[in-house]
C-alpha positions in Angstrom: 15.6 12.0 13.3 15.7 10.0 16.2 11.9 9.4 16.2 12.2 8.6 12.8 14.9 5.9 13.5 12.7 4.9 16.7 9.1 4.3 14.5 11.4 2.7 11.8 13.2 -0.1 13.6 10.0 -1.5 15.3 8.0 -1.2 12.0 11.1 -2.8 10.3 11.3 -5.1 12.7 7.3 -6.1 12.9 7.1 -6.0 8.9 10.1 -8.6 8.4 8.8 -11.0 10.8 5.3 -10.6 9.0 7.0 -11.2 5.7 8.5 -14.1 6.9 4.8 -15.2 8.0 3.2 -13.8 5.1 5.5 -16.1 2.7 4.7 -19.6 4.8 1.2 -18.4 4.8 1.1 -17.6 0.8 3.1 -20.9 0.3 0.9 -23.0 2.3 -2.5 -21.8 0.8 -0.8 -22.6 -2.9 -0.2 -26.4 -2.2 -3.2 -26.7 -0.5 -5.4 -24.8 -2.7 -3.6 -25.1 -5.9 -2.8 -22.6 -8.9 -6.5 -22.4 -10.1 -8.5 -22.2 -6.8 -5.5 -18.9 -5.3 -6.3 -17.6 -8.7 -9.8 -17.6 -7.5 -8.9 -15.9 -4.1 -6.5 -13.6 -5.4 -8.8 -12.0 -7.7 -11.7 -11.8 -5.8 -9.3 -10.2 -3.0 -8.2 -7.5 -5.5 -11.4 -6.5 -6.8 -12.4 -5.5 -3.1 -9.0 -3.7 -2.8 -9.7 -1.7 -5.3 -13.0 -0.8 -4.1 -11.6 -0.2 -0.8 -9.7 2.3 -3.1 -12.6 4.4 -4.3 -13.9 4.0 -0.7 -10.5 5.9 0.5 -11.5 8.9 -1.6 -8.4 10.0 -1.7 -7.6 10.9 2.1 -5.2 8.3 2.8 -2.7 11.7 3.6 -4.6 15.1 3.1 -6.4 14.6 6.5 -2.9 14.0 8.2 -1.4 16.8 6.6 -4.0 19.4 8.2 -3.8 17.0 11.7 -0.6 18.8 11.3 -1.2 22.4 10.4 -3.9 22.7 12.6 -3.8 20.3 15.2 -6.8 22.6 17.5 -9.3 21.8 14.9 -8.9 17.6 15.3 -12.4 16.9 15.8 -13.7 18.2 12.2 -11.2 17.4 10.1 -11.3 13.6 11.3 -15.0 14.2 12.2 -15.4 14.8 8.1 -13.1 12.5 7.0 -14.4 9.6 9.0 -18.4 10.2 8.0 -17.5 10.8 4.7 -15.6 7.3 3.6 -17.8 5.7 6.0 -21.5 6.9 4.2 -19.1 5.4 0.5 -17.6 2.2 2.3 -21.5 1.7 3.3 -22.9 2.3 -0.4 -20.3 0.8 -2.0 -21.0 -2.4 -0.1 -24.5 -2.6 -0.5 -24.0 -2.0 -4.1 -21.5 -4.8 -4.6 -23.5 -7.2 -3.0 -26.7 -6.0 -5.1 -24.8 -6.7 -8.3 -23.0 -9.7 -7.4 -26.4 -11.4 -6.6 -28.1 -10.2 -9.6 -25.3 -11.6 -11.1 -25.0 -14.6 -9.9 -21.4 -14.6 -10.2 -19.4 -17.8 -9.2 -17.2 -15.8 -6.4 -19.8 -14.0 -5.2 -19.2 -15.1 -1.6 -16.0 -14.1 -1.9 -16.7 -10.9 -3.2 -19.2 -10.2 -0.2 -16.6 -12.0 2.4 -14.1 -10.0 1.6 -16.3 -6.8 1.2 -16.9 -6.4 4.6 -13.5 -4.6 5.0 -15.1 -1.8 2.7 -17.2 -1.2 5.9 -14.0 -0.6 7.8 -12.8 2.4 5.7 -13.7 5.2 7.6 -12.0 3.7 10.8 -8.6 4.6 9.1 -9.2 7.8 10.0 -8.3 6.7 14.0 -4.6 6.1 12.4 -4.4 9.2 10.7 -4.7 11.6 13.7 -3.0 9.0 15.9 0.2 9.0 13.1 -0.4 13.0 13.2 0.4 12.5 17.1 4.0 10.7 16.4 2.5 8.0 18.0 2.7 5.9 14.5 4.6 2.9 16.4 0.8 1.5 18.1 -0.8 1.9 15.0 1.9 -0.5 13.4 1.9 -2.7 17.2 -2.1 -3.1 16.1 -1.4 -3.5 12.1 1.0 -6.2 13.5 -2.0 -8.1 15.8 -4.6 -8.0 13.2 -1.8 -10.0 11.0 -1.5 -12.6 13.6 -5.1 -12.9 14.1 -5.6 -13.9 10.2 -2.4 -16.1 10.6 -4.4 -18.2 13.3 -7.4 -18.3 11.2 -5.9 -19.4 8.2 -3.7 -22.0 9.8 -6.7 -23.3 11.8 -8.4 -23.3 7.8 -5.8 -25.1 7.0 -6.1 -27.8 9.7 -9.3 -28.2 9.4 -9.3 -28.3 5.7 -12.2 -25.6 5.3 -13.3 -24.3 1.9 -12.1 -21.3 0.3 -14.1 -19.0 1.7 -12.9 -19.5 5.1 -9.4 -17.8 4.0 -11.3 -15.1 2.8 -12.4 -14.4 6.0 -9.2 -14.1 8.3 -8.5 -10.9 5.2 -11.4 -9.3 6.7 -11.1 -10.2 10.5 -7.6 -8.8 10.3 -9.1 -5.6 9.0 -11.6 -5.1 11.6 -9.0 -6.6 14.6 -6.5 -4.0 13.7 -9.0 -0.6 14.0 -10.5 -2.0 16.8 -7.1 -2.3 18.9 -6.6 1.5 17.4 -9.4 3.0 18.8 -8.8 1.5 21.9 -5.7 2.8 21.8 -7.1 6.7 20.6 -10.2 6.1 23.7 -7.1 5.2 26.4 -5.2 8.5 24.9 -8.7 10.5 25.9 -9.4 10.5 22.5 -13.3 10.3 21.7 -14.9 9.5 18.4 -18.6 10.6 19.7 -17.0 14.3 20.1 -16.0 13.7 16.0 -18.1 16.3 13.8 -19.1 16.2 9.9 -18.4 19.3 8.4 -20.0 19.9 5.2 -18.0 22.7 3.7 -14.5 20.7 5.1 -15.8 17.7 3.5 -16.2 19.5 0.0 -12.7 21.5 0.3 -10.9 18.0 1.0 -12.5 16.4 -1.9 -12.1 19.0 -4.1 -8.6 18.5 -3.5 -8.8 14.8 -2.8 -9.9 13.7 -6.1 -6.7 13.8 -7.7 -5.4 11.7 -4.7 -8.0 9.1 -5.5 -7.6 9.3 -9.2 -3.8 8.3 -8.0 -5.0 5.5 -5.6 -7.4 3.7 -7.8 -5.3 3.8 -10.7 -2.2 2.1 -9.2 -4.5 -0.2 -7.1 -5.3 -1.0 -11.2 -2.1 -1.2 -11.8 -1.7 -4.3 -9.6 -4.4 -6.1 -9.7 -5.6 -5.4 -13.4 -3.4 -8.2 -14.7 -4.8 -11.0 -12.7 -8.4 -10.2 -14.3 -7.1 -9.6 -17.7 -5.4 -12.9 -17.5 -8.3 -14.7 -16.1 -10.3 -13.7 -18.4 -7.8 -14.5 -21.4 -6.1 -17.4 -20.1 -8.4 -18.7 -17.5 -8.0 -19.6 -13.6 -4.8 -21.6 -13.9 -2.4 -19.0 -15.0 -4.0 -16.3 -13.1 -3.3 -18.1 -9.8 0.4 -18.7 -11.5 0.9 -14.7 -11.7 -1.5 -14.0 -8.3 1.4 -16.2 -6.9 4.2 -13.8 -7.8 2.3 -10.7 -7.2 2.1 -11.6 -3.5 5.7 -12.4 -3.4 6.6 -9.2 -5.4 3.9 -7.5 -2.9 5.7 -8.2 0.1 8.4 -5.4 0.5 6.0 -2.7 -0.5 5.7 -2.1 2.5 9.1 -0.4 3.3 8.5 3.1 1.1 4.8 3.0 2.6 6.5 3.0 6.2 9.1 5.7 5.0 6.1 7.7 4.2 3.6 7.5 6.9 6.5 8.7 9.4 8.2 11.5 6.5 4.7 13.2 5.8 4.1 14.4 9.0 7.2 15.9 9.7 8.1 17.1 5.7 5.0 19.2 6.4 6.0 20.9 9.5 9.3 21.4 8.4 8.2 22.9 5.0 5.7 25.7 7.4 9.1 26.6 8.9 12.3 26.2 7.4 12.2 25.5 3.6 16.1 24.9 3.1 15.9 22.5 5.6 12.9 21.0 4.2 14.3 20.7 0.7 17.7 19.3 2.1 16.0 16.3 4.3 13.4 15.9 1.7 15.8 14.7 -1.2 17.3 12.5 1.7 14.5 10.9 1.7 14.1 11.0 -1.9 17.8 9.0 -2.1 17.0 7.0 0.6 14.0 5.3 -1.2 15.9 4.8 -4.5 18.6 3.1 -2.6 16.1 0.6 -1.1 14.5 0.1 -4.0 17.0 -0.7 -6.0 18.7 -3.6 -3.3 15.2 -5.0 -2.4 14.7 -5.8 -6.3 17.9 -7.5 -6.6 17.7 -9.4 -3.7 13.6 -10.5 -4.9 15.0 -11.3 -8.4 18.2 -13.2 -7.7 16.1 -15.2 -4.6 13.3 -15.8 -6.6 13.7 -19.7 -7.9 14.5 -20.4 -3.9 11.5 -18.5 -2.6 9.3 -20.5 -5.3 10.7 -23.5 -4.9 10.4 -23.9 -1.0 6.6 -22.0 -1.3 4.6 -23.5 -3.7 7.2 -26.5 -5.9 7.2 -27.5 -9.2 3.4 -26.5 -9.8 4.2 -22.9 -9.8 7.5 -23.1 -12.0 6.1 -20.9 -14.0 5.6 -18.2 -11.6 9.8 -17.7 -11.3 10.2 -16.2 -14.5 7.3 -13.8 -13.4 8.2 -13.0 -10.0 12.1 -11.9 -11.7 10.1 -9.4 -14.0 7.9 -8.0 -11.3 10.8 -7.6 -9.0 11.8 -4.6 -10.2 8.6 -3.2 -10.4 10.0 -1.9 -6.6 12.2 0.6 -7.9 9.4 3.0 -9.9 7.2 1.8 -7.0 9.3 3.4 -4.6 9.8 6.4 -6.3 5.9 6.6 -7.3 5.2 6.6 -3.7 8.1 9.2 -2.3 7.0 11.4 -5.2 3.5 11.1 -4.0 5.1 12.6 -0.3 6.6 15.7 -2.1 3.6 16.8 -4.4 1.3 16.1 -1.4 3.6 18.7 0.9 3.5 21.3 -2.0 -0.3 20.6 -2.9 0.4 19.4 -6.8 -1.0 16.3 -6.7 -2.4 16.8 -10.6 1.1 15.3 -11.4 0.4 12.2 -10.3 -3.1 11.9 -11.7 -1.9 12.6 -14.9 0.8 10.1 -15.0 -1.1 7.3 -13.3 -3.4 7.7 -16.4 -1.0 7.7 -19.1 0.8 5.2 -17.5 -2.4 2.5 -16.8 -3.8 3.5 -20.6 -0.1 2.2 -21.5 -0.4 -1.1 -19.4 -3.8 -1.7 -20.6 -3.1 -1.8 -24.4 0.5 -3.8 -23.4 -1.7 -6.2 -21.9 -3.7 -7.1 -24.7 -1.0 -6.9 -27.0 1.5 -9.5 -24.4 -0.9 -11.4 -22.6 -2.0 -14.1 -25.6 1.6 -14.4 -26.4 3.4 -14.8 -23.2 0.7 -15.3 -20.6 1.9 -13.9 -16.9 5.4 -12.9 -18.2 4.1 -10.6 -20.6 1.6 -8.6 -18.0 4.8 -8.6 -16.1 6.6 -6.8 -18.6 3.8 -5.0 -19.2 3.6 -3.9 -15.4 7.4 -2.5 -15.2 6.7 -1.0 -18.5 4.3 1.0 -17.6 5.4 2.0 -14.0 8.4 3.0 -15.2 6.5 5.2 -17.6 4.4 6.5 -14.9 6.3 7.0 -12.5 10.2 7.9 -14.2 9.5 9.5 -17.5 6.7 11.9 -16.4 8.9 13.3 -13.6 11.3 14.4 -16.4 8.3 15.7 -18.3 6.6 17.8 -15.7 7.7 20.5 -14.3 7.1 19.3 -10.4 8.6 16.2 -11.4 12.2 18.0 -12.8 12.5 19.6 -9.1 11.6 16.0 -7.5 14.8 14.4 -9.8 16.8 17.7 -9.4 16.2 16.7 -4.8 16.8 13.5 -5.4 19.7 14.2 -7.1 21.4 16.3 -4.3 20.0 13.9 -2.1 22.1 11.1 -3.5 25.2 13.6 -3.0 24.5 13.8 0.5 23.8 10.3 1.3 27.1 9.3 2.7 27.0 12.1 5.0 23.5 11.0 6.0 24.6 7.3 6.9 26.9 9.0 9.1 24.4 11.3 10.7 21.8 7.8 11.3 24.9 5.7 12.6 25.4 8.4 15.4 22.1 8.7 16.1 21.6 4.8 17.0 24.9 4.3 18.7 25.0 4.1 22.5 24.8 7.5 23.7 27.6 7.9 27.2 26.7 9.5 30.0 29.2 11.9 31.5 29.3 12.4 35.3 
């Protein structure tokens, strides 16, 4: 628990003052660029993303799960993982710059720009055995420094009024900045990527499991980034830069039940090897713990959100207020989505989420088309919460898994107030006697 507390104040600590960055960043790029040219960035950002997705192939937590299991066999599991998303993030670059050539597609510099990140995706692998290690707090140190790096490039775009491309860029140096700093950090540790080995047979075994993990992945990278094609396609560049606005806003605290995650896993994992009671009874902790947060970060977004628009981008992006409200509480199934993710990843049922993911972007998708001509970026807002709360709230009372994960959550909620107590006494001052 202390650990826990440890890794979460400096990540809280490093993620708020990157929020505040994040939001003079995002509100300097809209007056600058204006509604129709971010639209043009923001897109072309999240197609990559979700690229980066497939890329991922669904070891974003499998790897670090068997880090922890079996922590003698380091060098094949990350040796497998790393070769494998590398040999995709390759393919899967050459083939989007192939296409978007061919093409001849207006943002294809973007696209390729930003693309370079996919070459970055088997690097993540560094993070997951150093997060297996508890030593999670310099992988967020590096997160942090990469961010800083793309702040200097974009204000240093800004001052020198440089196209749009140039912003594209400091996404991508940020990428590559932030593994680098990793590895140097795994290399210092006596870590050694050159004694990393490809496993064939481990490869297969983690993506016949993974697939249902990347199912997960590329459908809620979908579910965010979806709308802003739909509506730039149906409604053109101006109102998809309106929406891209509030999405980045709405974006920013979705970083807290991430955090929660990468420093639970681990542990939930070890614990559930050798105490299960205690494992369910710190699990549904967790469980109540993210709907808490949720549930106070989306009031705070909603009610703050004609301030936050206001000061960021002014009366161009009026529109985006009545968005951002909407998307706001788009946090809460978020939060849950992700700290349900933690518990059927433990107990190896990731099918749940597969499933749900699909019934819940099949629901978004035909919302979309139904609310987007009519109301533009408020309806694929509505549409967005609609459907996350589908995905994410009624299929865990549907499935079985998911009845167990509300039944934790439930007891966690009863035991939250002796919880608070439990965290307060851990961060107080401890005296020394003698």
């Amino acid at each position: 628990m202390r650990r826990l507390v440890g890794a979460f104040s400096l990540a809280l600590t490093l993620r708020l003052a990157r929020m505040v960055l994040n939001l003079g960043m995002v509100g300097l790029l809209g007056r600058y660029l204006g509604d129709e040219q971010i639209g043009r960035l923001f897109v072309a950002q999240g197609v990559v993303l979700i690229l980066m997705g497939v890329c991922e192939l669904g070891l974003a937590r499998i790897p670090t799960r068997d880090h922890v299991s079996h922590r003698d066999q380091e060098p094949l599991i990350a040796g497998s993982a790393f070769l494998s998303r590398t040999m995709v993030g390759v393919f899967v670059f050459v083939c989007l710059c192939g296409v978007a050539w061919v093409k001849g597609w207006q943002d294809r510099w973007l696209l390729l720009i930003f693309g370079l990140a996919l070459l970055t995706n088997g690097l993540v692998e560094i993070s997951s055995v150093m997060t297996a290690r508890n030593r999670i707090k310099e992988v967020i140190v590096a997160q942090f420094g990469g961010f800083l790096l793309s702040v200097a490039l974009t204000l240093g775009g800004l001052l020198m009024r440089a196209p749009i491309e140039w912003f594209a860029i400091s996404f991508t140096a940020e990428q590559w900045f932030a593994h680098f700093v990793v590895w140097l950090r795994y290399h210092s540790a006596g870590g050694r990527l050159l004694q990393w080995r490809w496993q064939g047979a481990r490869a297969m075994t983690f993506l016949k499991e993974s697939w249902q993990e990347l199912a997960s992945t590329l459908a809620l990278l979908t579910f965010s980034r979806i709308d802003s094609l739909m509506i730039k396609v149906i409604n053109g560049d101006g109102d998809a830069g309106q929406y891209a606005a509030a999405v980045r806003v709405a974006e920013i605290p979705m970083f807290i039940p991430l955090l929660l995650a990468s420093i639970v896993l681990p542990r939930l994992v070890d614990l559930r090897d050798r105490e299960r009671e205690r494992y369910d009874r710190r699990l549904g902790d967790y469980l109540a713990l993210s709907l808490v947060l949720s549930v106070v970060v989306s009031a705070t977004v909603m009610i703050t959100a004609p301030y936050v628009v206001a000061v960021l981008w002014g009366e161009k992006f009026a529109a985006s207020v009545g968005i951002l409200q909407i998307l706001a509480w788009t946090f809460v199934p978020y939060a849950l989505g992700i700290a349900r993710s933690q518990y059927l990843t433990a107990e190896r049922r990731l099918w749940v989420n597969t499933l749900s993911l699909v019934i819940a972007l099949a629901v978004q998708y035909a919302l979309n088309l139904l609310w987007i001509p009519k109301w533009g970026g408020s309806g694929a807002a509505m549409s967005v919460l609609t459907a996350w709360a589908v995905g994410w709230l009624v299929t865990s009372l549907v499935f079985e898994p998911g009845r167990r994960f509300v039944a934790l959550q439930w007891h966690g909620l009863c035991h939250l107030p002796t919880m608070v107590r439990e965290l307060r006494r851990l961060t107080q001052p401890q005296l020394k006697v003698g």
